[in-house]
N, C-alpha and C positions, 0 to 999 in steps of 0.2 A: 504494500500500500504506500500509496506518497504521503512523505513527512510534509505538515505545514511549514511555508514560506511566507515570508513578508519579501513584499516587493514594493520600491519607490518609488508610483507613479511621476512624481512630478517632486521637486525639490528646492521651487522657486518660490517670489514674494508674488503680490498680484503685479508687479511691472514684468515679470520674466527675465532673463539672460539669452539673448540679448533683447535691450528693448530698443525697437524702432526707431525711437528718439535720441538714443545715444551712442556715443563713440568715443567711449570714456574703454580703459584697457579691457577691463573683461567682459566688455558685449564685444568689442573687438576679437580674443580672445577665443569669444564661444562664436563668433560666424567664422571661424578657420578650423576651428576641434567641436564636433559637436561634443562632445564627453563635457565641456563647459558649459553647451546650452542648459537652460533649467525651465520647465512646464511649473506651472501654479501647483501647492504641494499638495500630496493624497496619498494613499497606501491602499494595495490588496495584498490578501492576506488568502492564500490558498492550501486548503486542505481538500476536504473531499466536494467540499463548497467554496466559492469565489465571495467574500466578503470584503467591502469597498471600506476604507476612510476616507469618506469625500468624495465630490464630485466638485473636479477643478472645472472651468469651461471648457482644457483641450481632454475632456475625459474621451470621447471620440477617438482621436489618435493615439492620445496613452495605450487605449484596450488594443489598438491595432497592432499598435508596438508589440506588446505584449501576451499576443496570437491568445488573446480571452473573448471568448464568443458567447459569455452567460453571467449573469450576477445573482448571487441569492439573498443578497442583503446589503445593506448601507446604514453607513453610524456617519453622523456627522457631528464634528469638532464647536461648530458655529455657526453662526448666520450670514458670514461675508461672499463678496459674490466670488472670490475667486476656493470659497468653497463648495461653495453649494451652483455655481453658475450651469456644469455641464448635468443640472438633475434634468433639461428637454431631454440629453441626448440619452437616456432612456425612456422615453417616452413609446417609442416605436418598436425597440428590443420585449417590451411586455406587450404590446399590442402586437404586432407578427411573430413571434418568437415564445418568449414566453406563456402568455396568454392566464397569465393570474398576478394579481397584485403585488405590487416589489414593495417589502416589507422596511422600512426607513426606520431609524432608530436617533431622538435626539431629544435634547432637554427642551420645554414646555415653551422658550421663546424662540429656538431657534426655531422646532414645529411650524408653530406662530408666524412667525415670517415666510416659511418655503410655503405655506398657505398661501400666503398674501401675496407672493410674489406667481409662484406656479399653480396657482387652483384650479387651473385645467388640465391642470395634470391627478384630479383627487382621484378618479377612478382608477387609477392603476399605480397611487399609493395606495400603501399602507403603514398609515403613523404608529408607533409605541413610541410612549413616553418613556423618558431615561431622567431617573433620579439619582441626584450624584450620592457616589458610593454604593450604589444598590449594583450588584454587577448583574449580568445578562448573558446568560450562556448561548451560542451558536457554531456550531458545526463544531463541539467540543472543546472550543478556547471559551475563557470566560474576560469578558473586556469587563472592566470596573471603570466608569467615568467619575474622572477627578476635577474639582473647579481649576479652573485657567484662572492667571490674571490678564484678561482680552476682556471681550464685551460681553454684556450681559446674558448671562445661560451661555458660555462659553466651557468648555469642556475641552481635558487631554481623557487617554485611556492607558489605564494600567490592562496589561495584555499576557494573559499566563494561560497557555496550552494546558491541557489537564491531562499530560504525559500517557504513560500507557491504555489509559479509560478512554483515550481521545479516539472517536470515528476516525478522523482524521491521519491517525500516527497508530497505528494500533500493533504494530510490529517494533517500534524504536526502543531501543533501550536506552538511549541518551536521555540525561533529565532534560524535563519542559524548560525552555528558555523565556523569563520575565522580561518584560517590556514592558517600556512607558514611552506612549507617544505624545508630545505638546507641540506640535506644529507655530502656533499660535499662542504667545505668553509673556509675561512680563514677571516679575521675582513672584513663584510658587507660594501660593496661600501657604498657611503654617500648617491648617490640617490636611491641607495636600504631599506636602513634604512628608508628613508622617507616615507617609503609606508607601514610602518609594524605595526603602530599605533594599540591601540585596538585590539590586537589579543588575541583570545583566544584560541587558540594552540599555539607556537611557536617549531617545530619539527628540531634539530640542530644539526651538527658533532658536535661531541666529540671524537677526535678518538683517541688523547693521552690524557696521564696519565703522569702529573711530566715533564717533558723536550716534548716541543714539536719540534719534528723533521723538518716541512715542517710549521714555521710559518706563510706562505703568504698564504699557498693552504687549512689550517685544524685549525681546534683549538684544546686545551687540555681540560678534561673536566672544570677545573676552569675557562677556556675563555670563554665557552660557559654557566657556569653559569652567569658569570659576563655580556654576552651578554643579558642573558634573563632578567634579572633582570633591567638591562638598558632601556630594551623595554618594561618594565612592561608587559607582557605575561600572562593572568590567567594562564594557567599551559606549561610547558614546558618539551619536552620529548628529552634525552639526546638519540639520537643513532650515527650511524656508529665508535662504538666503537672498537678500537682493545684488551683493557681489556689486553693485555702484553705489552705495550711502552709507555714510559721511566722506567715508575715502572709499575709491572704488579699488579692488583688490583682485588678481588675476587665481584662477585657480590652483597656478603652479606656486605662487607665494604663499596662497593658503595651508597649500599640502606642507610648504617649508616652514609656516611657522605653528605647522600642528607636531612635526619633527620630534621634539624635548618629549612626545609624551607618547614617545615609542608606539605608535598603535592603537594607544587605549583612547586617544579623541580622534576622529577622521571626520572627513568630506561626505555626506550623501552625493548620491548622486542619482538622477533619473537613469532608470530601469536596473539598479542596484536589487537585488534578491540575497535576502536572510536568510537562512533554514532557522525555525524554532523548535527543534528538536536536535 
């Protein structure tokens, strides 16, 4: 049976790598290497089932990338558009494809908004509300949503495979691999932090670089080394990067000043795959 993976759709801020408007080094950069470009950030997570964090707008491409032809669920982080923007592009996959409701999972206002914004898409959701700390079991992992500090009803996920019991891994003998994904955050609530002990992933915004702009709702990636390392995290992956704010910063200097920490902090990267077993 296949072990559960986490794979990185998308690893960028809502401007992207590169963006359009600029030609500052690392949109430069990522239109010569794509391995620099970065899609708006999201994660699937595959087991015997395809479950989504997020729908970026280029959700479309992402899946193409990533030869997925089915979805059986979606959690979502928040209510910003470069999370929730590609929920059309399943609109059509449950209407010709699937042909039953695709089951969405998210706290009471993000709900709230993908209402407001897509309601014509209500026939072929299906809402469950997600209370933080109440975890949620699906295809055998148990995601637990923990408050962000982002916007209101904003949510990361603690993400623990339930090892040999898992549909999903029912052959592995490797223990289940802990994750915490926060996409989207600014310094970790205090009862958030309580719960992040012994991880070994720790998956975190970095979205600036030098002056961070929005210090309550993001970090820079310096906060968010100094976060992981706090949490002692066997390894920690820096995304939702925008790689041009406050100082714009090339991929290859990133990887050089992740260097000192042997391994244990790296780069996300779009179409990066985990194994969690």
């Amino acid at each position: 049976m296949k072990r559960p993976t986490l794979t990185f759709l998308g690893t960028g801020a809502s401007c992207g790598v590169p963006s359009y408007y600029c030609g500052c080094a690392a949109c430069e950069e990522a239109r010569v290497d794509p391995r620099a470009a970065r899609d708006c950030s999201g994660l699937l997570i595959c087991g015997l089932q395809h479950t989504l964090i997020d729908a970026a707008p280029e959700l479309r491409t992402q899946l193409i990338r990533e030869r997925v032809s089915t979805i059986d669920q979606v959690l979502f982080t928040h209510e910003h558009f470069d999370h929730v923007g590609g929920i059309p592009q399943l609109e059509f996959f449950v209407r010709l494809s699937s042909k039953k409701p695709l089951p969405i999972y998210a706290s009471k206002e993000t709900l709230a908004a993908i209402e407001q914004q897509f309601g014509f898409m209500s026939e072929v959701l299906k809402p469950h509300l997600l209370e933080p700390f109440a975890p949620v079991r699906l295809d055998g992992i148990l995601y637990t949503p923990l408050p962000a500090a982002h916007s209101k009803g904003a949510f990361g996920f603690l993400i623990e495979p339930q090892g040999e019991e898992s549909p999903a891994a029912p052959t592995s003998t490797s223990p289940p691999v802990r994750v915490a994904y926060f996409p989207d955050t600014g310094p970790l609530p205090p009862q958030t932090l309580k719960r992040l002990s012994a991880l070994d992933i720790l998956i975190i915004d970095a979205t600036f670089n030098g002056k961070n702009w929005m210090p309550d709702s993001h970090h820079t990636i310096d906060e968010a080394i100094a976060c992981a390392l706090a949490l002692g995290a066997e390894c920690t992956y820096l995304t939702h990067l925008t790689m041009h704010y406050d100082k714009p910063i090339t991929l290859e200097e990133l990887k050089e000043k992740l260097k000192p920490y042997q391994g244990a902090i790296r780069v996300a990267y779009d179409g990066l795959g985990v194994p969690l077993s």
